[in-house]
N, C-alpha and C positions, 0 to 999 in steps of 0.2 A: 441576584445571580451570583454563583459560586462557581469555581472553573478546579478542579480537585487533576494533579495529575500523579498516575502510579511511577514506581521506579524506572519503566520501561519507559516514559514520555514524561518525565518531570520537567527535559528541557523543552519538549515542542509546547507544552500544558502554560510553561511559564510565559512564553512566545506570545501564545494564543491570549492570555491575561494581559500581557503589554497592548496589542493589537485591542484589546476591547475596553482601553482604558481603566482595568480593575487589579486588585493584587491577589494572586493568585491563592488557594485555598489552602489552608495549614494542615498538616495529617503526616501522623509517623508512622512510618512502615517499619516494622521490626521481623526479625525471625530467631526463633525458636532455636536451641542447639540440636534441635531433630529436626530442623528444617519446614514449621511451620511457620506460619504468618499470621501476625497481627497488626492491626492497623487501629489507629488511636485520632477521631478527627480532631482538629484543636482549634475550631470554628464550631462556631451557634448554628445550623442549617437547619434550623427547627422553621416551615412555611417556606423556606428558601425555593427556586430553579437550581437544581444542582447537573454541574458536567463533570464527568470522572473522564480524565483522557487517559488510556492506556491502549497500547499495541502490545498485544499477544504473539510478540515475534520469539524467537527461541530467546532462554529455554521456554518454551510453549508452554506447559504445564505450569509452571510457577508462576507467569505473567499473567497466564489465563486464570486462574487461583488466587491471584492480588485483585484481580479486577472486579471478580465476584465478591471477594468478601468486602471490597469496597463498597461496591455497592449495596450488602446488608450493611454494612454502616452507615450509611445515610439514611437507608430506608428504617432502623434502628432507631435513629435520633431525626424521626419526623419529617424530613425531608420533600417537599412540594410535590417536585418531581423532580425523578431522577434521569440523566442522558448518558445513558452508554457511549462513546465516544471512541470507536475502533479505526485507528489511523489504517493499522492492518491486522486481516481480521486471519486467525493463526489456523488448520483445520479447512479453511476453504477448498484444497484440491480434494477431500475425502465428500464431495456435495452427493457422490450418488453410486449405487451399488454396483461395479465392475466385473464383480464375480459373485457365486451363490457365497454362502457363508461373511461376508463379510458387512461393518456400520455403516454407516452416513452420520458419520462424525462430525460434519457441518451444522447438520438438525440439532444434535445433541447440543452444541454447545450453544445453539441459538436457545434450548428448550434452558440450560443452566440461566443462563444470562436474564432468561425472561421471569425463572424463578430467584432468583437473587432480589429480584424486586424493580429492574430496571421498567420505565414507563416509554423508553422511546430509544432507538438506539441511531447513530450518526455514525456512517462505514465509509472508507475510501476504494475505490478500483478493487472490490471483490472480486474473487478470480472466478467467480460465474453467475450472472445477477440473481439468477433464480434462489441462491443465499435468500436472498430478500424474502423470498414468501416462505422461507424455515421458520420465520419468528411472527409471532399473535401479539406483536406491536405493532406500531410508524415505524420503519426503518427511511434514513433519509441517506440516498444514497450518492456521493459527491465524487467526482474524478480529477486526476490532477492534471491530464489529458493539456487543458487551456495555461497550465502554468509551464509544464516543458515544451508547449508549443511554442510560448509567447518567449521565451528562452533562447529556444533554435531559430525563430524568424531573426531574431538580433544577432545571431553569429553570419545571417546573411550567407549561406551556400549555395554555391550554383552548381546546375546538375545534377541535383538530389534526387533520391529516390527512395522512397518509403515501402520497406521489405517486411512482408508477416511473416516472422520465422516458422507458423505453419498455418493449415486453413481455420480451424480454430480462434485463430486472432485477428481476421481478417476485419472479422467487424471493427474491433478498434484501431487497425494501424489504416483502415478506409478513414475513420474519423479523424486522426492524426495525419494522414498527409492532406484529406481537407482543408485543415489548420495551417499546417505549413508552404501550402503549396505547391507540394512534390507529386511526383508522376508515382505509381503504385507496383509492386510486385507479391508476388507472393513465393513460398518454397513448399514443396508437394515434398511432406515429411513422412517418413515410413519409419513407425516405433517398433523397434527388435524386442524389447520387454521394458521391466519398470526402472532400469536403469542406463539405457543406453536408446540411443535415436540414430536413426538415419539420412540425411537430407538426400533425396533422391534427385529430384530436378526444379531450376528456378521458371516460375511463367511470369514472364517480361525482361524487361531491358536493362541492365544493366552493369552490361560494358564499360568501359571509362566514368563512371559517374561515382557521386558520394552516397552509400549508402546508409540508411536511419533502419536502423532495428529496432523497433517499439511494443513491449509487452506490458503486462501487468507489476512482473517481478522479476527479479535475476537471485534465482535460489544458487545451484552448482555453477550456472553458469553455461551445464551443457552443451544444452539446447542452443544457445545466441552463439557459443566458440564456432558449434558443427555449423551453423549458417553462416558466417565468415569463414570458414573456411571452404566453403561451398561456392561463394558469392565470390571470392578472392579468386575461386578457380574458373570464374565467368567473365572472369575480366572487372572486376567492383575494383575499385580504386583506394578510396578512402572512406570508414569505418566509424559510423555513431552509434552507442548503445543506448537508448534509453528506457527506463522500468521508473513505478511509481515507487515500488518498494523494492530496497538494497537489503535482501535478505542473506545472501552473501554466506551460504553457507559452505563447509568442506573445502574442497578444492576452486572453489571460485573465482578467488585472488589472483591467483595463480596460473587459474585459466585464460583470465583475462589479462593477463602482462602477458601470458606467452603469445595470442590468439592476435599480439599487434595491434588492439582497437587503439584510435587515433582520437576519439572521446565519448567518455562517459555518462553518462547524467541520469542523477537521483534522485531521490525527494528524502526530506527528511522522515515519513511516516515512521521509519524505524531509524534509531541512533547509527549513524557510520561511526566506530571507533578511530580515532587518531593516529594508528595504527594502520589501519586499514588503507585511508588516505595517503601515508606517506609511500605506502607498498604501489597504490596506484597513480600516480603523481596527474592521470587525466582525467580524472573522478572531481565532476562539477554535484555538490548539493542542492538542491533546492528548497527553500522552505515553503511548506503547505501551511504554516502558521496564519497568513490574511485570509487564506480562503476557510480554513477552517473557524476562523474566527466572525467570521462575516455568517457563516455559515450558522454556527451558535448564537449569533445577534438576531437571527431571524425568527429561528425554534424562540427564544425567548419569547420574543416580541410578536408569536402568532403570523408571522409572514411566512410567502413563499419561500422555498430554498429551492425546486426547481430551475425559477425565475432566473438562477444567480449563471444559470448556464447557457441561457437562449441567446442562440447569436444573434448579433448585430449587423 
């Protein structure tokens, strides 16, 4: 077994090789002075199980572009079988046609990824499962759901209450205050167009209590600011954000220092810069590196990965 990680995930890739007792897999990433990419493995993976970890987080196109040609690299130099390994997988919101004239840029890049040569792909908290039947592989599809739950139960909050910033998430923040214990709401959101939202009115309680706001991602920011401040105008108390992926883009930062959340919490699926962290001094990381790695031990070894989620 081989564990290959692109520029975008070299540190979670490395993580995930400590976790699985192995050293991770040797490969130079270069680019071109017109901004191509080549990749050069510098491992034997001739018969190998090969994992390429890469997140197609912005810039999207180039990460997305690293990861494919990784993977004709391996399928190049012989390679067993290959695993796609999509912390987060970039193109998700484009899953289906909204208006006439326009792609399903989700398909597309499932239909890339499956020509590249990949034989199986491993994805986290895709932002709508149906991803899943885009691609004519095994797609194994893992959430981080259990690892910021098991997070927030140890900060111990009383009064909590677990908020879908709108009906659309309901399914997962119903899963997520299961986990934690909290009583449930939801926010009946009314979108003005593709850049702007409106939270109209909250259904349930909460008045004086701590609220958890639970999504897939935190891109602008938005969407999670207008529900705090919505929920602040209901009487909500104090403010938890939590997404699997810190996509973090534009104004985001900044939204969230002004919007007063009282804490953060992330996964590592896409790298937080240093930077970034210092700007929000409540921003908890978490590493998906044991679940992804257990996850990879199982694909190897012909075991379930279902299995790894059934509660107890």
């Amino acid at each position: 077994m081989q564990v290959f990680g692109g520029t975008a995930s070299d540190r979670l890739a490395a993580a995930i090789a400590e976790h699985l007792g192995i050293r991770p897999g040797r490969a130079k990433v270069d680019r071109f002075p017109d901004g191509e990419t080549i990749i050069k493995l510098e491992e034997d993976v001739r018969g190998r199980d090969c994992f390429v970890v890469q997140a197609t987080c912005p810039p999207v196109n180039e990460h997305l572009m690293e990861l494919l040609i990784f993977i004709d690299s391996l399928r190049r130099a012989s390679a067993r079988r290959i695993t796609a390994v999509v912390p987060y997988f970039g193109y998700a919101r484009q899953d289906r046609k909204t208006e006439g004239r326009t792609p399903i840029t989700a398909r597309l890049v499932a239909n890339l990824i499956t020509e590249a040569g990949a034989h199986r792909v491993l994805a986290m908290d895709l932002h709508a499962d149906q991803i899943q039947g885009f691609f004519d592989l095994p797609v194994d599809h893992l959430t981080a759901l259990p690892v910021i739950a098991d997070h927030v139960r140890k900060m111990d909050l009383s009064d909590c209450v677990v908020v879908s910033p709108d009906v659309g998430n309901l399914k997962r923040a119903t899963a997520f205050a299961r986990r934690v214990g909290g009583e449930l709401a939801v926010i009946d959101k009314r979108r003005i167009d593709g850049n702007h939202t409106s939270a109209a009115r909250v259904i349930g309680d909460v008045g004086d209590k701590t609220v958890m706001l639970f999504d897939d991602m935190i891109t602008t920011a938005g969407t999670a600011t207008e529900a705090v401040r919505i929920l602040r105008d209901h009487g909500a108390r104090r403010f938890l954000l939590a997404a699997t992926h810190p996509v973090l883009a534009g104004p985001a930062v900044e939204r969230i220092r002004q919007a007063e959340i009282d804490w953060v919490i992330v996964t590592d699926t896409i790298p937080v810069p240093e930077e970034t962290r210092q700007k929000m001094a409540q921003v908890t990381v978490l590493s998906v590196a044991p679940l992804l790695a257990e996850a990879i031990r199982r694909i190897h070894l012909d075991k379930s990965v279902s299995a790894m989620f059934v509660e107890k």
